[in-house]
N, C-alpha and C positions, 0 to 999 in steps of 0.2 A: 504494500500500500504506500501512495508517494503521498506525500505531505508536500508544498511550497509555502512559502513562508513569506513577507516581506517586513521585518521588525524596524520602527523605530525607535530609538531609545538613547542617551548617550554616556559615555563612559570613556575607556581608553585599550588601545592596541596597539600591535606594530610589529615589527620586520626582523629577521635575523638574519641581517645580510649586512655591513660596515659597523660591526661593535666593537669595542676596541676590550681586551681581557689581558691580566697579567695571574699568574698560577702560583700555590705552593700548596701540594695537595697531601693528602694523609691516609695513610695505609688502612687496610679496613681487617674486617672480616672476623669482630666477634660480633656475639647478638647483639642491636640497642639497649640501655637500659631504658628505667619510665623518662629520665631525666631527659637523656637523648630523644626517644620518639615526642616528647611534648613539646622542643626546640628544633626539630625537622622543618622546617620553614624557608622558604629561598634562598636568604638572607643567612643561615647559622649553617647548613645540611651540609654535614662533612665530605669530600670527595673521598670517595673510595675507589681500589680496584679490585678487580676480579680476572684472572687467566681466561682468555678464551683462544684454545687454540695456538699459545703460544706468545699469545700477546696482552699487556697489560691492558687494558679497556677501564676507565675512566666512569666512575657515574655518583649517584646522590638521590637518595629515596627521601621524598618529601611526605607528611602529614602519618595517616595511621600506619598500625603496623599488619591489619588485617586486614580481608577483604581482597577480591581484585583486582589485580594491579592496572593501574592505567600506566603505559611505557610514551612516555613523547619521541618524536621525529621531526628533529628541529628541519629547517628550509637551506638552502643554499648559502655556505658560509659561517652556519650558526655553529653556537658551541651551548654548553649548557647554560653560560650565563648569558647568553641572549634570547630568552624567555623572558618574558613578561610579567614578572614577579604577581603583580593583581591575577594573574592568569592560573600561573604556579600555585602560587599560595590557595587562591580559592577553591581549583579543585581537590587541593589537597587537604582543604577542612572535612570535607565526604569520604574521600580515598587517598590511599596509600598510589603515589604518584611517583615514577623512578623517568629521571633523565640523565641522558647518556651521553658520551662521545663515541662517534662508532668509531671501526677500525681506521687510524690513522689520524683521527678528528684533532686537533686540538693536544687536552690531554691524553690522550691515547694512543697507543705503540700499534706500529705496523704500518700496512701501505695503503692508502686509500684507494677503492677500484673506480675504475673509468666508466663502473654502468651501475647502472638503478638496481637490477636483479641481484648484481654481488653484493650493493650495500645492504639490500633486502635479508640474502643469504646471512652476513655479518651481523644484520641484526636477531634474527631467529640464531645463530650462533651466541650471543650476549642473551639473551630470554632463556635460553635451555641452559646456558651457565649457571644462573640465578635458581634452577631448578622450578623454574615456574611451568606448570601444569597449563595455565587457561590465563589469560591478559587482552585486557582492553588495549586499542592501540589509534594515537593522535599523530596524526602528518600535518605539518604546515608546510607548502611550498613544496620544495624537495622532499622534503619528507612526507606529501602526502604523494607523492609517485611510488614510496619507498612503501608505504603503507600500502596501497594497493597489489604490488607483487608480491607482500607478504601474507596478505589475507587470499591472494589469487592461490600462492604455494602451499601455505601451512594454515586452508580453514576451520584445523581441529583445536589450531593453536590459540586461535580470534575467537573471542565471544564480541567485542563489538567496534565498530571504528567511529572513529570524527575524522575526519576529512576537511582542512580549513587552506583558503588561497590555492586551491589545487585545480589538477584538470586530469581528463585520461592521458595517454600517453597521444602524442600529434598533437596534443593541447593547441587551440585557437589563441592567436599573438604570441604563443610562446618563443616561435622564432626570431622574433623581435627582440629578445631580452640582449642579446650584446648591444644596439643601439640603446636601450634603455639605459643601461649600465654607464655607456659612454656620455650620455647626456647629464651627470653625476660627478662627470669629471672636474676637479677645482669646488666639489662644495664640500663645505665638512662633513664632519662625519653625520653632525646633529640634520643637517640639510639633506645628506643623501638620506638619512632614515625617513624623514618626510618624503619627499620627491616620490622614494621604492615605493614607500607603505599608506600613503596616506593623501588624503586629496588635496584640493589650494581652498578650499571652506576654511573660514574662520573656526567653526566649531571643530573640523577634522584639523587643523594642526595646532590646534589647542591641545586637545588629546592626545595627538601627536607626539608634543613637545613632553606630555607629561608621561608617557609611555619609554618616553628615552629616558629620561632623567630614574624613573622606576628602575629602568635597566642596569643604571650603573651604579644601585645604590649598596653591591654587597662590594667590601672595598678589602675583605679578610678573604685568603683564599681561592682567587679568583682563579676562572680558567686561563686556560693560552690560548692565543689566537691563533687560528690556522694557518701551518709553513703552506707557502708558495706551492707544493707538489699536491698537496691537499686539496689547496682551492681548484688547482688546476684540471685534478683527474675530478673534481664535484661539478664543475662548468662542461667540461666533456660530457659526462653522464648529463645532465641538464639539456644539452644541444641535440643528443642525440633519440632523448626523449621527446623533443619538440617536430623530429619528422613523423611527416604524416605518416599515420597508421590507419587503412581502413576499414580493417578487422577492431579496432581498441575496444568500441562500445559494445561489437558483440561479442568479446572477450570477458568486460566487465560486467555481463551479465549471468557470469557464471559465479559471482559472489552474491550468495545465498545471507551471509550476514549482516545487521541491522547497520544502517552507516547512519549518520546523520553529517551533513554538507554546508558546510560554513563559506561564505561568499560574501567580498563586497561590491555594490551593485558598479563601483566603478577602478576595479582592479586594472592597473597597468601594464603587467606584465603575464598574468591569467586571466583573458576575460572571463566572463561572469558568467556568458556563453556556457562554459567549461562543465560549471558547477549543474545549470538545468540540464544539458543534455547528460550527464552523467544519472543525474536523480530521477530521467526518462529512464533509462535503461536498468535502474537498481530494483530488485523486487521489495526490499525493505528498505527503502531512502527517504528522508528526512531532508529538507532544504529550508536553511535561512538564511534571507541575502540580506543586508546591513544596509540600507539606505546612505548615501552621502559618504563614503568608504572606500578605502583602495585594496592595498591585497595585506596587509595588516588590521581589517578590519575585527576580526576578533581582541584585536589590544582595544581599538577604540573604540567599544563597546563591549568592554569587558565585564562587567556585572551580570549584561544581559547574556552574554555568553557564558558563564560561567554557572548561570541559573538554568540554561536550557540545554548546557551539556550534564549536568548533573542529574537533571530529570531525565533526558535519554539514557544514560549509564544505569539510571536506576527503572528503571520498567522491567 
């Protein structure tokens, strides 16, 4: 059953694409205490690592310690600390929320792959490390391409997806994103984050502005930003997502699982295009598109987001 949605509401969101992180991260792997899981919070959430395969892999469990896990799938560029803390933090009041660096990301050892299906692979390699049975799983941007080949490969391992700024594979405009990128060129970093994510409305770079400033507020701990070879095999993978595919949508109809599809009505680099003819084709899809919004619309209308992914996680 499709649902379409058009909410308006206002709040704050935004991009994981130009943030700037510096790292000193902490070895893990005994249980939390109560003291620990009560101070899981964006902002305090110790980085941990776990072996997968060979390689260290980077992550940080937010809010309870039971339940579901919800796994995030940051977008092109991201690391863990370019999340949205409003975003983080609130669904981690309901669930137990784990964000990662995949293979090669950031803090995380090894080589990043040049295609969506390996990060995909690399991520179901990180979720069966953890020993997780059954996990929700959230893609923004890049990551919701990485999301879909994992629920397409491993749908015993999904019980349910969010889908935010994304498109099927041949995604409409997405061929565009290197001129997008280049038009970016000479503004800060705070400007490129508006520009990517967010539209030229007063109200949208209000939210905007206050979505960046969220972003940089953990200052203990922080990630690293992604070496050059990182970026470079995640813009590979990206580009080569963007060619047409005329098989995608009857591909994605083979995902049986409940999604619900986050979209701003005026995304720059996925149109919005992307999000309806996806939620045509899903047998359980769910669609809200953000009025006045670009492809970080979920930061800037993050309350309302975080209220209507909570309710779908929990049905």
């Amino acid at each position: 059953m499709k649902t379409i949605r058009k909410i308006s509401a206002v709040s704050l969101l935004c991009l994981t694409l130009f943030t700037v992180a510096t790292v000193s991260c902490t070895e893990e792997n005994e249980p939390p205490t109560v003291q620990e899981v009560q101070n899981r919070n964006h902002q305090t959430a110790k980085t941990q690592f776990i072996n997968v395969k060979g390689n260290a892999i980077a992550y940080r469990v937010l809010g309870k310690e039971d339940g579901t896990p919800l796994v995030l799938l940051p977008g092109l560029g991201g690391s863990m600390d370019d999340w949205d803390p409003a975003v983080t933090d609130g669904l981690a009041k309901k669930y137990k929320v784990i964000i990662f660096d995949n293979k090669g990301v950031a803090s995380s050892k090894g080589t990043t792959p040049n295609t969506v299906q390996a990060m995909a692979d690399d991520a179901v390699d990180f979720i069966n490390a953890l020993n997780l049975n059954k996990v929700n799983i959230m893609g923004f941007s890049m990551g919701g391409f990485i999301a879909q080949r994992i629920v397409l490969t491993h749908p015993s391992l999904i019980n349910k997806v969010i889908l935010t700024g994304t498109g099927p594979q041949g995604a409409i405009g997405l061929s565009n994103l290197p001129n997008i990128i280049a038009g970016t060129a000479g503004l800060s970093p705070e400007a490129s984050y508006l520009k990517f994510g967010f539209t030229e409305s007063a109200q949208s770079i209000m939210e905007g502005k206050a979505s960046y400033a969220r972003v940089q507020l953990r200052t203990t701990d922080r990630d690293l930003p992604l070496n050059d070879a990182a970026s470079n095999s995640q813009f590979t993978a990206v580009l080569a997502w963007a060619q047409p595919d005329a098989d995608a949508l009857t591909e994605i109809k083979k995902i049986k699982n409940p999604v619900l599809i986050v979209h701003g009505e005026n995304d720059l680099p996925v149109s919005v295009q992307n999000a309806k003819n996806m939620a045509q084709n899903l047998d359980q899809a769910e669609l809200v598109i953000f009025p006045d919004s670009g492809h970080a619309s979920f930061y800037q209308y993050h309350d309302t987001f975080v209220a209507k992914a909570i309710e779908f996680l929990g049905k």
